[in-house]
PAGUGU-22436 format. One line per field, with one value per residue (C-alpha): residue number from 1; x, y, z. Coordinates in pm, whole numbers. Layout:
! PAGUGU-22436
num (NUM, ...)
u (X, ...)
v (Y, ...)
w (Z, ...)
END
This chain:
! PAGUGU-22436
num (1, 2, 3, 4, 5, 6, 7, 8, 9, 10, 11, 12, 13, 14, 15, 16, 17, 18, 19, 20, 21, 22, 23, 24, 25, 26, 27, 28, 29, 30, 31, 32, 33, 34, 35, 36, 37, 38, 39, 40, 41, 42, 43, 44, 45, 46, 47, 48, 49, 50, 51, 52, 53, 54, 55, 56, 57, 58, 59, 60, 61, 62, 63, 64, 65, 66, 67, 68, 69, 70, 71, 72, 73, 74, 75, 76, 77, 78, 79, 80, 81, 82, 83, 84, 85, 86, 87, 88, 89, 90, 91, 92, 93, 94, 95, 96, 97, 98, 99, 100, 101, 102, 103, 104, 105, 106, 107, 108, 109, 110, 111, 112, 113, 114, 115, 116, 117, 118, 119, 120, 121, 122, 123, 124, 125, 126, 127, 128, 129, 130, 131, 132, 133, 134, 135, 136, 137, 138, 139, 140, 141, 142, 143, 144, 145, 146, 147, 148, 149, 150, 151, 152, 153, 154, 155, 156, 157, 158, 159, 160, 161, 162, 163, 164, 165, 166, 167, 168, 169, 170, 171, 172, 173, 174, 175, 176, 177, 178, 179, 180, 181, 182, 183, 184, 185, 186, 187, 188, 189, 190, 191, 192, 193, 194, 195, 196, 197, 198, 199, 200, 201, 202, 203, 204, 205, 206, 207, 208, 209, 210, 211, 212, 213, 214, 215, 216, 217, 218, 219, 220, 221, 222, 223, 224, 225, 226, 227, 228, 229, 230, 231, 232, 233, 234, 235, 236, 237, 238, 239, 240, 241, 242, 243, 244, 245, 246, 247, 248, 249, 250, 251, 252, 253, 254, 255, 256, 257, 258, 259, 260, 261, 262, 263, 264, 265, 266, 267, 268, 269, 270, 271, 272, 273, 274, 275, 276, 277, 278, 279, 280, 281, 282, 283, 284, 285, 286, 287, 288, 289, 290, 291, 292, 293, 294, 295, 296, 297, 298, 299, 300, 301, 302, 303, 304, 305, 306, 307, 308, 309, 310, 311, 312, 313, 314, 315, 316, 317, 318, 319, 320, 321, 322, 323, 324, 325, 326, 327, 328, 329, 330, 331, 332, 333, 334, 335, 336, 337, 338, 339, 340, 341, 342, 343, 344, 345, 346, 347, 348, 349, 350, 351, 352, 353, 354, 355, 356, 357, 358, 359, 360, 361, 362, 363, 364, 365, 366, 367, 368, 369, 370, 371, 372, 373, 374, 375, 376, 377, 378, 379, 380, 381, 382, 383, 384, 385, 386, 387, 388, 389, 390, 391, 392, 393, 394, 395, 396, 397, 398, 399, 400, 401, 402, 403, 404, 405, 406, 407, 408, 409, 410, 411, 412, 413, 414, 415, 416, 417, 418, 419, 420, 421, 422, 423, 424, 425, 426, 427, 428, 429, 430, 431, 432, 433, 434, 435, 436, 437, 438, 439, 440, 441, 442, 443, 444, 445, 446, 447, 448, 449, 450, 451, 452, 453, 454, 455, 456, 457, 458, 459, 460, 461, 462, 463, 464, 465, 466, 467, 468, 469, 470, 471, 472, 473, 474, 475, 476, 477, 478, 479, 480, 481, 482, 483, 484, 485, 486, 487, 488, 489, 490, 491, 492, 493, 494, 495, 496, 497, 498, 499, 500, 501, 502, 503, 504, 505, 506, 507, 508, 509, 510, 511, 512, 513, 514, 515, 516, 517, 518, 519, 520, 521, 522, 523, 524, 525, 526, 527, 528, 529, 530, 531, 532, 533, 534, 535, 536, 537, 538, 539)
u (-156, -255, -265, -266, -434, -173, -85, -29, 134, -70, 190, 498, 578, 202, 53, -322, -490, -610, -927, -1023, -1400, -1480, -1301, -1017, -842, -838, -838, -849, -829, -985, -732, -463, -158, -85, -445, -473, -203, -372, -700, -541, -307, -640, -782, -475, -424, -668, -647, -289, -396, -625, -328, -202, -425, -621, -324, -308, -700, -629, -615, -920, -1123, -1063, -1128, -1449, -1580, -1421, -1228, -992, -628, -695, -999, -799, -587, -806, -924, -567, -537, -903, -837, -495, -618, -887, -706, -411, -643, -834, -582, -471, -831, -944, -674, -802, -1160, -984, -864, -1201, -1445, -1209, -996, -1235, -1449, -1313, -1134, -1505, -1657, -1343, -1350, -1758, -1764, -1404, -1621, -1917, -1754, -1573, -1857, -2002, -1697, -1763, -2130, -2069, -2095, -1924, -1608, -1757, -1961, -1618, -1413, -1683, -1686, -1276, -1339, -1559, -1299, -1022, -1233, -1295, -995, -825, -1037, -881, -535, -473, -714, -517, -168, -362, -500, -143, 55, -233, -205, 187, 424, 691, 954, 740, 538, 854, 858, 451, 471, 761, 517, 266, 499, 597, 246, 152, 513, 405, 39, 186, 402, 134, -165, -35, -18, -358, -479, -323, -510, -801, -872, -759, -964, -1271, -1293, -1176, -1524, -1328, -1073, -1321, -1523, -1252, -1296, -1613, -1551, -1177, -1378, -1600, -1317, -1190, -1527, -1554, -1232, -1254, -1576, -1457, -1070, -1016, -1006, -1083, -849, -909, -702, -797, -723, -866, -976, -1272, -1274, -1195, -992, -1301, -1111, -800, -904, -1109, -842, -565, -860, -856, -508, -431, -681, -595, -245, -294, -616, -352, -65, -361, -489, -202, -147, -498, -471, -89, 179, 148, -231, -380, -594, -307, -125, -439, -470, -149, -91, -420, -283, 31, -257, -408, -111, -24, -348, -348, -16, -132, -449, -268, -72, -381, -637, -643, -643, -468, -441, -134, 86, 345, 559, 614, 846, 1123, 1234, 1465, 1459, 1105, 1033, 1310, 1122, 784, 934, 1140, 820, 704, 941, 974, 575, 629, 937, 732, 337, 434, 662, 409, 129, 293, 491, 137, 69, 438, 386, 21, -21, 345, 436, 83, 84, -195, -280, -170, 161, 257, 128, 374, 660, 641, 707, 1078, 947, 691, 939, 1239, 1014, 891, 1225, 1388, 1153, 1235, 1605, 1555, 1424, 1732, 1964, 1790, 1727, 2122, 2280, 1992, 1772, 2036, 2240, 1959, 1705, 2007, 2095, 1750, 1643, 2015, 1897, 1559, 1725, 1945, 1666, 1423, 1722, 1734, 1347, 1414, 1569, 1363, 1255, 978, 1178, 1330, 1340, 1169, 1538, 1644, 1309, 1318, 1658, 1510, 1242, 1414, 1646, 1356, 1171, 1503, 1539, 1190, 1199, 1401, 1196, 902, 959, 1207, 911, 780, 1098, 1186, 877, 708, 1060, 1120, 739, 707, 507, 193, 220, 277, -44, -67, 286, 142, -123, 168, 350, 42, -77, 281, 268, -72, 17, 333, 170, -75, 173, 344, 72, -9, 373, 492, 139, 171, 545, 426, 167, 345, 657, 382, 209, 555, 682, 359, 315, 712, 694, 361, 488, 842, 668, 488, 174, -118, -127, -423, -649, -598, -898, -721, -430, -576, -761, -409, -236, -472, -492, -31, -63, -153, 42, -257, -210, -485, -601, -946, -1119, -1074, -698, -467, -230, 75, -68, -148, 195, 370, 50, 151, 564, 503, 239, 480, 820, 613, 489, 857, 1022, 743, 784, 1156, 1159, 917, 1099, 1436, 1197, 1142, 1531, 1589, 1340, 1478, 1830, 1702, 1567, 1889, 2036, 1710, 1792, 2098, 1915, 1751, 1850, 1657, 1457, 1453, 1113, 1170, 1200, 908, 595, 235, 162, 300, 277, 329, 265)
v (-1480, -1126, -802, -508, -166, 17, 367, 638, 941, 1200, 1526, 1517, 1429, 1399, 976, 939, 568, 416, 278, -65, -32, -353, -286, -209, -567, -858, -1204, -1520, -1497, -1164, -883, -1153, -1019, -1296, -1407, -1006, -1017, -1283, -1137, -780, -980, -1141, -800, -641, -912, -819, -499, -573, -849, -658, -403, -661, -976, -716, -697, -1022, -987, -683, -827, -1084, -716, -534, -791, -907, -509, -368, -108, 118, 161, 444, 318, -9, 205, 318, -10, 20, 455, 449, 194, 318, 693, 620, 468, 754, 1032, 834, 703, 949, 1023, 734, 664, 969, 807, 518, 706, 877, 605, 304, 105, -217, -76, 130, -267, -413, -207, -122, -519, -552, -252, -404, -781, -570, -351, -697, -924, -640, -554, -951, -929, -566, -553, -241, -88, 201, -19, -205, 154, 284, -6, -28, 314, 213, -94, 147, 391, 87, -86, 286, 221, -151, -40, 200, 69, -273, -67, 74, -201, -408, -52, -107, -487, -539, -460, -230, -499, -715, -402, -417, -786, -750, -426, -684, -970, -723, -547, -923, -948, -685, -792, -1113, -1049, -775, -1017, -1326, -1109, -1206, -1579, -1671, -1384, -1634, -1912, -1762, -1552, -1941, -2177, -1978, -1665, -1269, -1202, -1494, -1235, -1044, -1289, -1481, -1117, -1254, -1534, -1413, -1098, -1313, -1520, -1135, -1008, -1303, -1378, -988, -974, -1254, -1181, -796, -561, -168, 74, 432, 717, 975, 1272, 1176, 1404, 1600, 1725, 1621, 1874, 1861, 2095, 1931, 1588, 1794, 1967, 1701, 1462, 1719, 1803, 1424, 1353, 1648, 1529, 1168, 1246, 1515, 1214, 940, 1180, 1362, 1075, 1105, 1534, 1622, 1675, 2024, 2070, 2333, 2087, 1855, 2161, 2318, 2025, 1947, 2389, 2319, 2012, 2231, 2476, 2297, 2115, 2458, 2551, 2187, 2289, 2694, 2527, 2253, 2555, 2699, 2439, 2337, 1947, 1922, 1595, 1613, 1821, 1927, 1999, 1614, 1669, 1894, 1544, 1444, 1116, 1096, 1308, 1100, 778, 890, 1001, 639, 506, 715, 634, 266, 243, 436, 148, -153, -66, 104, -182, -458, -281, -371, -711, -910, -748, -865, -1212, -1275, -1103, -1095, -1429, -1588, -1711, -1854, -1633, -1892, -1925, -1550, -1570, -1864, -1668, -1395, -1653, -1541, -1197, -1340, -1580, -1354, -1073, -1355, -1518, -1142, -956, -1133, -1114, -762, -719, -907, -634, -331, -449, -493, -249, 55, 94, 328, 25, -188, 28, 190, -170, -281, 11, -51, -365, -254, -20, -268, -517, -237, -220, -579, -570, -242, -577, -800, -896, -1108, -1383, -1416, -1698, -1778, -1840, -1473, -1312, -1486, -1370, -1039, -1110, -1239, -963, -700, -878, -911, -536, -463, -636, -379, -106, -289, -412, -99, 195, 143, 195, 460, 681, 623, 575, 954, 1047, 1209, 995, 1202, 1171, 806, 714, 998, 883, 518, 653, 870, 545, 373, 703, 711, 357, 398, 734, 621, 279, 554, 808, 487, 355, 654, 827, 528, 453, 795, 682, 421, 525, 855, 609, 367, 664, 810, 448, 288, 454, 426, 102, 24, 199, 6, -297, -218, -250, -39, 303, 402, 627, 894, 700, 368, 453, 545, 229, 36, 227, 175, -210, -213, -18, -362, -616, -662, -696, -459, -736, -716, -1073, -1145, -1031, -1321, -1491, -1318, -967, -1100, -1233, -846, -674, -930, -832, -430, -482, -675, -444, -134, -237, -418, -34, 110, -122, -96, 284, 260, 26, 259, 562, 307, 215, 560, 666, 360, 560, 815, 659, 508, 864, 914, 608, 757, 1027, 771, 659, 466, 737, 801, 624, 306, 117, 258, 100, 198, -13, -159, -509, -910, -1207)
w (3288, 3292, 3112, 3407, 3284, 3120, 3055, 2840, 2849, 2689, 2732, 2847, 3240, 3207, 3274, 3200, 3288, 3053, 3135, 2981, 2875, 3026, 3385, 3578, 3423, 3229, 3294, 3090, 2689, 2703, 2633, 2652, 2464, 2226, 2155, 2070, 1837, 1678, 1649, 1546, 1269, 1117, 1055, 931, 750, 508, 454, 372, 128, -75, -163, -426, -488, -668, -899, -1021, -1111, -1238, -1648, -1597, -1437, -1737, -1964, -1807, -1729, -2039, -1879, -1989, -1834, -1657, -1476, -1414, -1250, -1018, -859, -688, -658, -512, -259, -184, -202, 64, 294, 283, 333, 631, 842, 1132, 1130, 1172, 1452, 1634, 1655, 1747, 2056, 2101, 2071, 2196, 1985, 2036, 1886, 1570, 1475, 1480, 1275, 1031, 993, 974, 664, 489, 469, 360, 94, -41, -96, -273, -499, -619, -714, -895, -1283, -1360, -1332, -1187, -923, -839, -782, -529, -332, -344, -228, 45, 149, 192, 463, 675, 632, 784, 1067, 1156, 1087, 1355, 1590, 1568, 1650, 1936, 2115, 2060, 2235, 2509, 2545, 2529, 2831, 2701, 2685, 2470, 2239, 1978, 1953, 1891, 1646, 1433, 1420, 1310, 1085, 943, 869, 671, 504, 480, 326, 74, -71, -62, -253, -612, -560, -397, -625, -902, -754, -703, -1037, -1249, -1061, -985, -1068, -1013, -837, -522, -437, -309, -174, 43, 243, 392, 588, 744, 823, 1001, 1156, 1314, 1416, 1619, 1794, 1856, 2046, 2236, 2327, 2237, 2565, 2507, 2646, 2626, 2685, 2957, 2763, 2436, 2133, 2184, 1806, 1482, 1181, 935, 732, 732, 626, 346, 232, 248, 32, -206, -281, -331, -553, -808, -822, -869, -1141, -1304, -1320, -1455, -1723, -1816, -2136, -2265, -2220, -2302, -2052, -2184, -2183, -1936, -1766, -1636, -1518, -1358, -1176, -1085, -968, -779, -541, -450, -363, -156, 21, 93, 225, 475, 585, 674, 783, 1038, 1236, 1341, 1423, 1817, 1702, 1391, 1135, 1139, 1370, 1165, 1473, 1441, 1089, 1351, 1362, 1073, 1160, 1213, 886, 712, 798, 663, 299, 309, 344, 37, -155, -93, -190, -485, -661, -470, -580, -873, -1020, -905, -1112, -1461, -1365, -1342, -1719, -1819, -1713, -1842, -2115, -2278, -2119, -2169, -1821, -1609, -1316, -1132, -1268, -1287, -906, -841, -1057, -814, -499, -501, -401, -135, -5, 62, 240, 471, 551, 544, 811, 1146, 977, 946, 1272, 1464, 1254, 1323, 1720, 1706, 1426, 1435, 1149, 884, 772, 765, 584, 342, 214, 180, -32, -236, -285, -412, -663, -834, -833, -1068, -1252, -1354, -1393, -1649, -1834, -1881, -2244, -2446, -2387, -2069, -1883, -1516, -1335, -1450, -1323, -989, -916, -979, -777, -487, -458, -451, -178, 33, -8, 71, 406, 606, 539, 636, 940, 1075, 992, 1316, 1493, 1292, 1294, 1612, 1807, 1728, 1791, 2104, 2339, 2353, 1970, 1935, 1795, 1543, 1426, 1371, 1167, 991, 911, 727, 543, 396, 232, 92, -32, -205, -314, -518, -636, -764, -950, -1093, -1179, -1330, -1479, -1645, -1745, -1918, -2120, -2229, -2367, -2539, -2677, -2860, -3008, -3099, -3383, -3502, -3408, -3643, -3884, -3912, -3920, -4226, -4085, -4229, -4093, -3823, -3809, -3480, -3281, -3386, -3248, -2924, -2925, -2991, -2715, -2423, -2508, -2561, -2241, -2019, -2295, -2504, -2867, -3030, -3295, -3489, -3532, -3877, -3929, -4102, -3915, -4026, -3955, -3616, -3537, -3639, -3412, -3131, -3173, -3201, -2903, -2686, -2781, -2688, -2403, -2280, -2379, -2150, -1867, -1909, -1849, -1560, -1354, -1420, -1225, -979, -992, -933, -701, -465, -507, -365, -98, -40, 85, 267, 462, 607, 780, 990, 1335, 1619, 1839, 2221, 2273, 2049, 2370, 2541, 2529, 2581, 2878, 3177, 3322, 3250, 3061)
END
C-alpha cells in the first residue's frame, strides 16, 4: 500500500506539487494514511482533552491554590484564549515550515507546558503555563488537518476528517470523567501529568510514520499586526466580561474595555483588507454558508463550554459528589456524543448538514433548558436525561463543521478555513466561560444578600459579603470554623439556592444562545469542494 505525492491547488485552475520532505513517495508505515490518522488522532487527542478534564479539577485547583473565581476562570479563558488567537497562524507556519514538523514540536511544547502546570504552586504559575499549552497545542491542531488533507485520497479525506472530527468529539466529552478519576484517586496535579507520556506516545509514532508535504506556493510572510491586533481585541472583551461583577456593569472601566475590543476588531478587520497575506481573508465570510458555519461554531462553544463550567460546581459542591462520581454522572453526555458522531456523519453524508446541524443545536437548546431546572435535590436519572440529550445535540455540529466551513472554502483557502473552524470553538468555548461566568456572578451578587437576610442570618459587613459571593459563586458555602451547627445548615441552604438561581439563569443564556444558533443552522448547506480532497492516489 501506498500514499502517491499529492496535490494542492494553491489559486484557482492553478495545481502546485506538493513535495514530501522526505522524497518524491512513501512506502511502508511511513506516511501511510491510516497509521497517520492514528498518529495525528493521538496528538489531537490531547489538546482536545485538556479543554474539559481541567473542569472537573477545576474545585480541587481552587481549593488547593486558594484562588478566586475569576482567576479559576482563567485556567479555561487562558488556554482557550491562546489557542483562538494562534490557530490560522499557526496553520500558516504549518504550510511554511512543513506540517511534520509544526505537529512535533506543537506536541513536544503541549507535554512540556503540562508536566509543568502539575509541579506549579500558584495559580498564577498554573495560568502561564495553560497559556503556554494552548500556543503549542495551535501548532498540532492544524498541522494534524494538514498532513491528513495531504495523506488521504479525496474519496477517503471526508471519511478521515469524521474520524478526526469523532475524536475531538469523543475527547471533549471524555475530559470530565478521567478528570473525575484522576483528581479522586491521585491527585489534580495527574491531569496534567497523564500529558507526558501520550505526548511521548505521538512524538514517537510521528517521527517514525508521519510524511511531510509542503505546498509549492507557500507563505513567505506572516500578518504580525494582525495576530497582534486580533490578541488584543479578544482579551479586552473577555477581561471586560470576567471583571465586570467585581467593577459594576456600569463602571467606566468595564465599558472602556469592552469600547476598546470593538476598537480593535475594527482596526483587524481595516487592517486584514490591506495586508498582502492576511490572518484571515475576510473575502472568505462572502460565503454565507461558510460565514454561517464559523458563528454556529461560536455559538455552539458558547451553550457547550459555558454550561460545562458550572455543572462540575453543581455536582460537587451542591451534590457533595466525588470527582469521580460527578465525572461518571456526566457519562450520558460522553456517551451520546460518541455513539451520535458517526450517526451524524451518515446523516449529513446523506441529508446535507442544515437538518442535521438545525436539530442538533434544537436539541442542545431544550437540553440547557432542562439544566436551567435542576435543583438541590434532583435526582441522577433526571440529570442524565439532561445530559444525554445535550450530548446527542452536540454531535452534529461537531462532526458537520468541517463540511460546512472548509466545503465552502475556496480550495486555495482550504487550510486557512480549517484553522477558521478551530479558532471558532476555542473562541466561543471562552466567550462562554466568561458571558455566562459574568451571568452568574452578577445574579449571585443581587440575591445573596436578600437571600442572607431572609434567612435571618446576621448581616455582613461589605468585604464579607464579597468574601461570601466569590465562595456561593462555585457552590461553596462561605462558613467560618467555629459557627454552630444550625447556623451552618441556613449558610449551606442560602449558599446552595443562590448559587442553583445563578446556574439556573446561565444555562437559560445558553438555552437561548443555542436558539439562535438554531436559525443560524439553516443558513448552512454542503459547499462545492466538500468532496474534494487535498491529494490524489490509493490505499
Amino acid at each position: 500500500m501506498t500514499s502517491q505525492t499529492t496535490l494542492d491547488k494553491t489559486g484557482p485552475g492553478d495545481e502546485a506539487p506538493s513535495t514530501p520532505s522526505g522524497g518524491a513517495s512513501a512506502s511502508g508505515l511511513r506516511g501511510h494514511p491510516w497509521f497517520t490518522l492514528i498518529t495525528v488522532a493521538v496528538g489531537v487527542m490531547m489538546v482536545a482533552l485538556d479543554g474539559t478534564i481541567v473542569a472537573i479539577a477545576n474545585p480541587a485547583i481552587q481549593k488547593d491554590l486558594n484562588a478566586s473565581f475569576a482567576e479559576v476562570q482563567w485556567i479555561t479563558n487562558g488556554y482557550f484564549l491562546a489557542l483562538a488567537v494562534s490557530l490560522i497562524t499557526a496553520g500558516k507556519l504549518g504550510d511554511r515550515f512543513g506540517h511534520r514538523q509544526t505537529f512535533l514540536i506543537g506536541v513536544v511544547g503541549f507535554a512540556a507546558a503540562s508536566g509543568a502546570i502539575g509541579m506549579s504552586s500558584s495559580i498564577a504559575l498554573v495560568v502561564t503555563f495553560r497559556v503556554l499549552q494552548g500556543l503549542f497545542g495551535a501548532l498540532l491542531m492544524p498541522a494534524a488537518l494538514g498532513l491528513l488533507r495531504a495523506t488521504f485520497p479525496a474519496e477517503k479525506l471526508n471519511m478521515a476528517i469524521g474520524i478526526w472530527g469523532m475524536v475531538i468529539g469523543a475527547s471533549t466529552a471524555g475530559g470530565p470523567i478521567l478528570g473525575g478519576v484522576l483528581v479522586e484517586h491521585v491527585n489534580w496535579q495527574s491531569v496534567f501529568f497523564i500529558n507526558v507520556p501520550v505526548g511521548i506516545l505521538a512524538v514517537a509514532l510521528g517521527a517514525w510514520i508521519l510524511l511531510d508535504h509542503r505546498a509549492e506556493k507557500a507563505p513567505r510572510s506572516f500578518d504580525l499586526l494582525g495576530i497582534a491586533l486580533l490578541s488584543a481585541a479578544m482579551f479586552c472583551l473577555v477581561w471586560a466580561l470576567i471583571k465586570a461583577p467585581e467593577w459594576g456593569w456600569g463602571d467606566g472601566k468595564t465599558w472602556a474595555f469592552i469600547l476598546g475590543s470593538v476598537v480593535l476588531f475594527a482596526a483587524f478587520a481595516f487592517w486584514e483588507t490591506k495586508v498582502k497575506e492576511p490572518l484571515i481573508p475576510l473575502g472568505l465570510f462572502r460565503s454565507v454558508p461558510l460565514a454561517a458555519g464559523v458563528v454556529l461554531m461560536v455559538l455552539m462553544a458558547i451553550a457547550f463550554m459555558g454550561g460545562l463550567f458550572f455543572v462540575t460546581f453543581y455536582l460537587q459542591n451542591v451534590h457533595g459528589m466525588s470527582p469521580i462520581d460527578a465525572g461518571l454522572h456526566l457519562l450520558p453526555l460522553t456517551g451520546m456524543m460518541i455513539v451520535g458522531s458517526p450517526l451524524a456523519g451518515a446523516m449529513i453524508t446523506k441529508l446535507g448538514p442544515r437538518v442535521p446541524l438545525a436539530g442538533g443545536m434544537a436539541c442542545t437548546a431544550l437540553a440547557m433548558y432542562g439544566m436551567s431546572t435542576l435543583a438541590t435535590d434532583t435526582g441522577s436519572g433526571v440529570m442524565s436525561l439532561w445530559f444525554a440529550l445535550l450530548g446527542l445535540g452536540l454531535a452534529p455540529v461537531m462532526v458537520g463543521a468541517t463540511e460546512v466551513i472548509v466545503g465552502n472554502a475556496p480550495m486555495e483557502l482550504s487550510g486557512v478555513a480549517g484553522g477558521l473552524q478551530q479558532a471558532a470553538m476555542q473562541i466561543g468555548g471562552s466567550l462562554g466561560t466568561a458571558v455566562l461566568g459574568a451571568v452568574m456572578a452578577s445574579k449571585v451578587d443581587s440575591d445573596l444578600a436578600g437571600n442572607w437576610a431572609d434567612a435571618g442570618l446576621p448581616p455582613l459587613t461589605a468585604a464579607q459579603e464579597h468574601q461570601a459571593s466569590e465562595a456561593v459563586q462555585v457552590g461553596v458555602p462561605p462558613i467560618a470554623p467555629g459557627t454552630p451547627e444550625a447556623i451552618a445548615t441556613k449558610i449551606t441552604g442560602v449558599a446552595h439556592d443562590t448559587f442553583i438561581s445563578g446556574m439556573s439563569l446561565a444555562s437559560l443564556v445558553a438555552a437561548g444562545v443555542a436558539v439562535v444558533a438554531v436559525l443560524v443552522a439553516m443558513l448552512t448547506k454542503r459547499g462545492a469542494n466538500a468532496e474534494a480532497g487535498a491529494g490524489v492516489g490509493h490505499i
